[in-house]
C-alpha positions in Angstrom: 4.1 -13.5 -1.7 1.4 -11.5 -0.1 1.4 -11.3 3.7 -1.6 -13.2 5.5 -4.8 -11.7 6.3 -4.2 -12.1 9.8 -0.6 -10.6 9.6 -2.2 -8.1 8.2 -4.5 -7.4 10.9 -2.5 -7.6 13.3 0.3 -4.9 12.1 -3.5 -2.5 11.4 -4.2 -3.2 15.4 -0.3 -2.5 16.4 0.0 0.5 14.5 3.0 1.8 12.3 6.0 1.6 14.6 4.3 -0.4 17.5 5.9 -3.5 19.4 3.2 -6.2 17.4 4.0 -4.6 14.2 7.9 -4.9 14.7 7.3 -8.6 15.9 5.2 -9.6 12.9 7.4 -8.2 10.8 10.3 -10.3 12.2 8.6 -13.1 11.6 9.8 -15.6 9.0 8.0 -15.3 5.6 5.5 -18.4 5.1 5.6 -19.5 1.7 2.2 -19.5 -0.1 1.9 -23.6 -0.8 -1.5 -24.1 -1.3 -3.5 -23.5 -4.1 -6.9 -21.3 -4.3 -9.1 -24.3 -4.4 -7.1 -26.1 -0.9 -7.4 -22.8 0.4 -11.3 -22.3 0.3 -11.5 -26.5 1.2 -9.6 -25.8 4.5 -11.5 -22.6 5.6 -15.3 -24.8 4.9 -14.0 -27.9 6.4 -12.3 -25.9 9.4 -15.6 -23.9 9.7 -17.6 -27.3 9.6 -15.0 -29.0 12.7 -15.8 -25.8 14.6 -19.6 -25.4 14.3 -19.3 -29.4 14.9 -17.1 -28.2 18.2 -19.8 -25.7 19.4 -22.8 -28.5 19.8 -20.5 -30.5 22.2 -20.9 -29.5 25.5 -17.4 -29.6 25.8 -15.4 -29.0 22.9 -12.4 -31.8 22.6 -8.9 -30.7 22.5 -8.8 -32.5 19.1 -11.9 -30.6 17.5 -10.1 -27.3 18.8 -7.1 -28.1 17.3 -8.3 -29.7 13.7 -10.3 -27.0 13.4 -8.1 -23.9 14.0 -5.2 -25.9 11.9 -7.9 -26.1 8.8 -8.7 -22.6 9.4 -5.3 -21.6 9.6 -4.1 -23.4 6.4 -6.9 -21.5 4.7 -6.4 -17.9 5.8 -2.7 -17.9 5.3 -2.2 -20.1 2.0 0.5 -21.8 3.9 0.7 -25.7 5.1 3.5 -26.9 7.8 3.5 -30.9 6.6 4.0 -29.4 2.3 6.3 -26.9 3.8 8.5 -29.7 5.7 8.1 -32.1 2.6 9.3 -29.1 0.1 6.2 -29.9 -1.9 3.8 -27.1 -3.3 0.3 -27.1 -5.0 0.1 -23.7 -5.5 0.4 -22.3 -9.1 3.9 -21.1 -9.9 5.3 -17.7 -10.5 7.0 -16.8 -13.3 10.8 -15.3 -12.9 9.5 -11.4 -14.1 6.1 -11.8 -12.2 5.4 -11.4 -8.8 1.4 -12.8 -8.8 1.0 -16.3 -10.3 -1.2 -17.3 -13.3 -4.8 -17.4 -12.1 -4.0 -15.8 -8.7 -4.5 -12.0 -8.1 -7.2 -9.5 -9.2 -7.0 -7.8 -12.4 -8.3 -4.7 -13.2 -7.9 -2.3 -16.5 -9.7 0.9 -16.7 -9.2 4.3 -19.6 -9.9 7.7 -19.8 -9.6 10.4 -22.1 -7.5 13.8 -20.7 -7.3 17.0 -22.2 -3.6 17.1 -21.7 -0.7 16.1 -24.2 0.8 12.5 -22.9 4.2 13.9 -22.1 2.5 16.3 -19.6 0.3 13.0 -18.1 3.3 11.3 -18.0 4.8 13.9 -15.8 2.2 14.2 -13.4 2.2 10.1 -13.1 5.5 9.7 -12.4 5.5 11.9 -9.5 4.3 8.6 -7.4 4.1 11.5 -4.5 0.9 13.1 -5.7 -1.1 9.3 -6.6 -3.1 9.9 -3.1 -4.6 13.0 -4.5 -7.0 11.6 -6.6 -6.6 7.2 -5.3 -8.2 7.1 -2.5 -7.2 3.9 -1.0 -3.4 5.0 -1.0 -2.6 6.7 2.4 1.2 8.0 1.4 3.8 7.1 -0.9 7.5 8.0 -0.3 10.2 7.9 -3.3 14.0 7.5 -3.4 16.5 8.0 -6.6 17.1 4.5 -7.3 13.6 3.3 -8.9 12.0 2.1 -5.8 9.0 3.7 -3.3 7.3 2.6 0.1 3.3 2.6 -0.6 0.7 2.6 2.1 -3.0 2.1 1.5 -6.0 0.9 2.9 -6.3 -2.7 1.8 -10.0 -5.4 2.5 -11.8 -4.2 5.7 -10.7 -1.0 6.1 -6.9 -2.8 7.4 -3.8 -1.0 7.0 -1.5 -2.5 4.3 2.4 -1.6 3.1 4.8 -2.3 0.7 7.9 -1.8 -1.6 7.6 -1.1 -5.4 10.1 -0.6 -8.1 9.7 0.7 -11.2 10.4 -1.9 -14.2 9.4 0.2 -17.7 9.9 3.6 -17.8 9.8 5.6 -21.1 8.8 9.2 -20.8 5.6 10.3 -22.2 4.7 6.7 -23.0 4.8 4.1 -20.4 5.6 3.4 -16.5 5.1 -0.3 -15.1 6.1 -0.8 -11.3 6.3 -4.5 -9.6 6.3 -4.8 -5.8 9.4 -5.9 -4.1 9.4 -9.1 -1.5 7.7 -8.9 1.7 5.0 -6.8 0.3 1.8 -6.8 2.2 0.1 -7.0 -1.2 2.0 -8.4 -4.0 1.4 -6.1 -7.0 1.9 -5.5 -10.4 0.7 -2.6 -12.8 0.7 -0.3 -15.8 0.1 3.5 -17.0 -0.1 4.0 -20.7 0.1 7.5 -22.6 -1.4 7.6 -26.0 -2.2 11.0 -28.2 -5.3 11.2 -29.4 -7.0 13.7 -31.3 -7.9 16.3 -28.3 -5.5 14.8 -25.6 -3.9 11.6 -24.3 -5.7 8.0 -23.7 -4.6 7.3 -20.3 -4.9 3.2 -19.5 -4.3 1.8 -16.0 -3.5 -1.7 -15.6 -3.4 -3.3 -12.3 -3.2 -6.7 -10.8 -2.4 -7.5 -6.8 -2.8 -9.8 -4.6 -4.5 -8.7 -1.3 -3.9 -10.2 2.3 -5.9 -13.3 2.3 -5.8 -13.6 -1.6 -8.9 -14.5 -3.2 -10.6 -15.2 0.0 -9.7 -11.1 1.1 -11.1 -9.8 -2.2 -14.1 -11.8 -1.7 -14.9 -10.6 1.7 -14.1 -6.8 0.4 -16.6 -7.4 -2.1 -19.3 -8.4 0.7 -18.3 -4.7 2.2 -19.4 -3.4 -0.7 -15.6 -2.3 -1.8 -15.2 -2.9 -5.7 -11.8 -2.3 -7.1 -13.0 -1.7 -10.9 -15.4 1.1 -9.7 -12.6 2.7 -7.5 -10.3 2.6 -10.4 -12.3 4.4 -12.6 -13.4 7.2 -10.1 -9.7 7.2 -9.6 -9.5 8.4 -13.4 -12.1 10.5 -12.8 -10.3 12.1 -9.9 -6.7 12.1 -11.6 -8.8 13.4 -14.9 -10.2 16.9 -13.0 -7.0 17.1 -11.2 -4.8 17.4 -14.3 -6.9 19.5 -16.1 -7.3 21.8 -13.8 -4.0 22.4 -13.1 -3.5 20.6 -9.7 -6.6 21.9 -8.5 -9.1 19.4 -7.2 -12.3 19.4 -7.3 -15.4 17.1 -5.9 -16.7 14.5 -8.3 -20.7 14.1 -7.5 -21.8 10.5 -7.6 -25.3 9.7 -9.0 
């Protein structure tokens, strides 16, 4: 499951390395029990306890309380009384998946390179050299064994990690990576090589979970960040880069 949006926030404040990161990330993982619908449901009726709070003159300790234990059942999925009770209305996971039916946001973009597919492929699979041309992924470090370390700018600008391993790989054809537990974002995705007359199709399909879930996607989307639009740029980027010859180049927006 994806780490909460205020986990999140708190390791972007600490910084890499600092004593708040290390302590959130010794936290115990909190189990995503409630589903998307509970969630939004405890964020408006928190939000509704504390706007009742603020025309008291002085706020009860039980308004405080119910309404930063709604809020916080909202913002990280998570419920103490279903978690004591071992009971769950969140949608389950399937054993190969790591994002749940109907939770996640999915995106699938294509573009056309002049480049044969085993040469793509090549370039792809170097996971090293994806922040030259996406640019929401900060760095991402590889070992032998099939697994990397991403890190990426994730909903509000907030600093965001994780551990990927690759699950499909067959050269010149297809790589597909899953992110491993205790991701910050809990992702899955897809890079398809086709030849086509002139080149190879290249097809990208992603789905992740950010901090926050829906909730943090739909509060990126108020900042104006749309992750359809910055995955095709990306294949815009990736597109230049590779047919040039590793030599960027600036794309001019409209």
């Amino acid at each position: 499951m994806a780490t909460t949006l205020l986990a999140t926030a708190a390791k972007s404040v600490g910084g890499p390395g600092s004593t708040l990161t290390r302590a959130v990330d010794a936290l115990p993982d909190l189990p995503t029990n409630l589903s998307s619908p509970e969630r939004w449901a405890s964020l408006i009726a928190g939000g509704a306890v504390a706007l009742y709070g603020l025309t008291e003159k002085q706020p009860s300790l039980l308004t405080t309380a119910l309404g930063g234990y709604l809020m916080y059942r909202g913002l990280s999925g998570n419920c103490p009384a279903y978690q004591a009770l071992n009971y769950s209305t969140s949608d389950s996971t399937a054993a190969n998946t790591v994002i749940a039916a109907g939770h996640g946001t999915h995106v699938e973009a294509s573009i056309t390179v002049m480049k044969s597919a085993r040469e793509t492929y090549d370039f792809w699979r170097d996971f090293e050299r994806l922040p030259r041309f996406m640019t929401h992924l900060l760095d991402v470090d590889t070992t032998t064994d099939g697994e990397s370390h991403w890190v990426a700018k994730g909903p509000l600008g907030l600093r965001v990690e994780w551990d990927a391993k690759i699950t499909r790989d067959e050269p010149g054809r297809v790589i597909a990576w899953k992110s491993l537990p205790g991701a910050d974002v809990d992702s899955a995705g897809s890079v398809h090589f086709r030849a086509v007359p002139g080149g190879t199709e290249v097809r990208v399909n992603l789905k992740y979970d950010p901090p926050g879930g829906q909730l943090g996607t739909a509060v990126a989307k108020l900042f104006g960040e749309n992750p359809q639009r910055q995955v095709s740029e990306d294949l815009l980027r990736f597109k230049k880069l590779i047919e040039t010859n590793g030599i960027p180049t600036k794309i001019v927006h409209a």
